[in-house]
N, C-alpha and C positions, 0 to 999 in steps of 0.2 A: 307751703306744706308744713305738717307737724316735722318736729326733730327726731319722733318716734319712729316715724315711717321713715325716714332716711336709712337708718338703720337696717341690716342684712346679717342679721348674726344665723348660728346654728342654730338647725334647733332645738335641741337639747341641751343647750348652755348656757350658765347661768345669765347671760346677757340677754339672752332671749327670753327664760325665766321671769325675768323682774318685770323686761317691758313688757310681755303679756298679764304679768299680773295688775298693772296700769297702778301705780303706786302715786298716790296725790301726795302735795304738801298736808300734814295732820290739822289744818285749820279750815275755816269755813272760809267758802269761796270768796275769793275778793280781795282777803284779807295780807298784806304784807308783812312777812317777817324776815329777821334778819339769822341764819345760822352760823356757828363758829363751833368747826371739829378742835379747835387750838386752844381753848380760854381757859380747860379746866386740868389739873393734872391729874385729875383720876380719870380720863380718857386712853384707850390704851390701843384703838384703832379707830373706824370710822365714824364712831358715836357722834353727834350735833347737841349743841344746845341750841335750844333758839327761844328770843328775844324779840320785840318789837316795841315799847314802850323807848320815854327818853330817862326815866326815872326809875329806880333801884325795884320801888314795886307796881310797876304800872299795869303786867301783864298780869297779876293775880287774879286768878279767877276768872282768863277769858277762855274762852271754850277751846276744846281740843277734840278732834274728830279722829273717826277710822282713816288710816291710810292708802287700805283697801279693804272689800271685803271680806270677812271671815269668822272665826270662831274664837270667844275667848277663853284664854290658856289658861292664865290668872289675874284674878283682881283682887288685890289685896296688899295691906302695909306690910311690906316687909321687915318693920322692925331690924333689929338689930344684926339681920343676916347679910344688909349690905346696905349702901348707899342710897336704893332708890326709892326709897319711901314707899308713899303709896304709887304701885303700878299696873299697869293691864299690859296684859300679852295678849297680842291678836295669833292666830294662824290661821295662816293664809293657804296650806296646804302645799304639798310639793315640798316639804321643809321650810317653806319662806316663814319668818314671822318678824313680828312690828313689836317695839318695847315703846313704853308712853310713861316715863318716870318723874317722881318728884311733884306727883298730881296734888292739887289740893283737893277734889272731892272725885269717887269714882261712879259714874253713873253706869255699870252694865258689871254684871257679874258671871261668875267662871262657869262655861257651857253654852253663854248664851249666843246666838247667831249675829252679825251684826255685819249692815252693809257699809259701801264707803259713803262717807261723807256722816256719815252716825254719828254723835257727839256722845263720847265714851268719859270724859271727865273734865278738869277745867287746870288750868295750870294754878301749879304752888311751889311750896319749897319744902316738903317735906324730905324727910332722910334717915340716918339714922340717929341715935342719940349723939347729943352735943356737937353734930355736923354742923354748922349754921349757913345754910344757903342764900341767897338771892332766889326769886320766883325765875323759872323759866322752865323750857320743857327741855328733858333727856330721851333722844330720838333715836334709835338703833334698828336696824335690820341685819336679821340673822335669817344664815343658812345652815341648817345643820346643827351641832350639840356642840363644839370642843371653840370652846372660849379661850382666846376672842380672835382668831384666826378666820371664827364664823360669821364675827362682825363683817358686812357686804358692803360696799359705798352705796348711798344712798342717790334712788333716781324719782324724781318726780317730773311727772308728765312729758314718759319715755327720755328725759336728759336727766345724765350723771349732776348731782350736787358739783358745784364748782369750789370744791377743800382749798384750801381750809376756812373760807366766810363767802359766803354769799346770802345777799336779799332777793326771796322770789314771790310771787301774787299766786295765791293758793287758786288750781284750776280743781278744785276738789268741789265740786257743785252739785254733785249727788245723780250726776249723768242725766237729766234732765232737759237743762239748759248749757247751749253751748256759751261757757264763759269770753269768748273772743266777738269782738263786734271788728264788723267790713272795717271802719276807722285803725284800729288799733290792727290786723292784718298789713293794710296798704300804711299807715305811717303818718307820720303828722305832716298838717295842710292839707289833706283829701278828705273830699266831702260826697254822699253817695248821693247823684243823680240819677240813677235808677237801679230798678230792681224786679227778678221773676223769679216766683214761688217755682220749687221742684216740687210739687204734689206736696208729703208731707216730707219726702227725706231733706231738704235743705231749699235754701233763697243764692239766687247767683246775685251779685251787686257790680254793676259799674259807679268806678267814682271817680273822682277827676279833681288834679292838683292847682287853681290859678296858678299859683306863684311860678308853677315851672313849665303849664303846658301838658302834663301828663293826664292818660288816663289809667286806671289799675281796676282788674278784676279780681276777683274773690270768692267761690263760692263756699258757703258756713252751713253744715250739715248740723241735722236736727235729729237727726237718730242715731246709732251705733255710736254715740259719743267717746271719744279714747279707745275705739277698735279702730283699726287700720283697715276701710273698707275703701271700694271704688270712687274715686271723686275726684272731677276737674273742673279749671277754666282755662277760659282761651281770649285773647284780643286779636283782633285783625284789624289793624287802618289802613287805610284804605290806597289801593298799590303797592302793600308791602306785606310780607308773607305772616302767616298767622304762628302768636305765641301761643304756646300752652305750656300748664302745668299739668299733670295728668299723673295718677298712683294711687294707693292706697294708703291713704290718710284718716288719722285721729279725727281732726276737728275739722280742716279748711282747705280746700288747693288754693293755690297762689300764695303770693299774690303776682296776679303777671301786667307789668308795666309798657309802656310805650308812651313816644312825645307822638300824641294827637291833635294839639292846637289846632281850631278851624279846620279839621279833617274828617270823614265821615269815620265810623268805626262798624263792627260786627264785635259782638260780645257774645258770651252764653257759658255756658259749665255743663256738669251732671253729677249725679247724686244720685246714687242708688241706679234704679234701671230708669231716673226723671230725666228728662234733657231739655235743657233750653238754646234755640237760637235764634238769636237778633237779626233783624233786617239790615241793612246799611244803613245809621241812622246816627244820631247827634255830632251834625255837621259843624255846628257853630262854633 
């Protein structure tokens, strides 16, 4: 299951707030970066910068995306009014909004509409006079007007940023393509030996561990990506009572394991109103 769906806030709180707003890491899918709320002292609550290069200027110039979608506030150098150079302001509506500082180049301008995964500018070091920065991005979300109280901790793909550093793999892939593969759900050493299409909402995958005997289900949905819809899977081997995952999930149910070695199994999931279920079958 996603870490989103686990989740049971009000709903009308900001907790609820943010994870419906489905807030990605600001870079292109794939991509790993490292944040730190702690490095700079003009930070004054949950602000981030973030980093990925091994070298002072490695990250100049690599793109920077919406963190969700929405409207822009401002794009523009702010000059000598404060520290963050050139920036864009998303809103997100509901009060939320995204700050993206210290850009080196800004590609979308104030008004304009913009969805996630959008590349809004490119990382720099811009600031104000006689600041001299290192390249990196200055990352904020705010609720509200009265600074910096309104600074929010930052959540990406429905889990709270882990403050003060943490490195994560942007799932900001523009809701298209689900970023998570059956492998990387079930865990290293699992290989998928089989698989069925749910129509178009998602694929169920059984796969299975040598090294330890297991088998692990999975099902990876292909629509409503990062809404928390209906989706599961289930193992059964054989004389022994059936696992499931089952709720409303982001990306994936499961993953649900069991030691199968040489035992038959019953697999299957669902997705959307798709269901699959497996005969008694991979005995070996």
């Amino acid at each position: 299951m996603t870490p989103a769906a686990a989740a049971d806030p009000e709903p009308e709180s900001p907790q609820a707030q943010i994870l419906a707003t489905n807030f990605q890491l600001p870079f292109p899918c794939g991509q790993s970066w490292t944040g730190n709320s702690s490095a700079s002292s003009a930070h004054q609550s949950w602000e981030i910068d973030f980093n990925r290069g091994s070298t002072a200027d490695a990250d100049l110039g690599d793109p920077v995306v919406a963190a969700a979608s929405g409207t822009v506030a401002i794009s523009a150098h702010q000059g000598s009014v404060n520290g963050y150079g050139n920036l864009v302001k998303i809103d997100h509506g509901g009060g939320w909004t995204t700050y993206y500082a210290h850009l080196n180049t800004r590609s979308v301008s104030a008004g304009q509409s913009v969805s996630q995964g959008q590349q809004i500018g490119t990382v720099g070091k811009t600031s104000k006079p006689g600041n001299n920065i290192s390249p990196h991005l200055h990352y904020e979300v705010r609720l509200g007007t009265s600074y910096p109280s309104n600074v929010q901790k930052a959540v990406f793909n429905g889990v709270t940023f882990g403050y003060p550093e943490q490195t994560l793999t942007s799932r900001n892939c523009g809701g298209s393509t689900n970023p998570y593969t059956p492998q990387e759900v079930c865990g290293s050493g699992y290989s998928v030996i089989d698989s069925a299409a749910l129509g178009s909402e998602g694929t169920v995958y059984l796969l299975f561990n040598s090294a330890n005997g297991n088998n692990c289900v999975t099902t990876l949905k292909s629509k409503s990506l990062g809404t928390a819809t209906a989706t599961s899977a289930y193992l059964e081997v054989q004389g022994t009572a059936r696992k499931t995952d089952s709720g409303n999930f982001g990306y994936y149910a499961g993953p649900v394991v069991a030691q199968a070695s040489g035992t038959c199994v019953k697999w299957g999931g669902k997705a959307g109103a798709a269901v699959y279920d497996s005969p008694l079958e991979h005995c070996g």
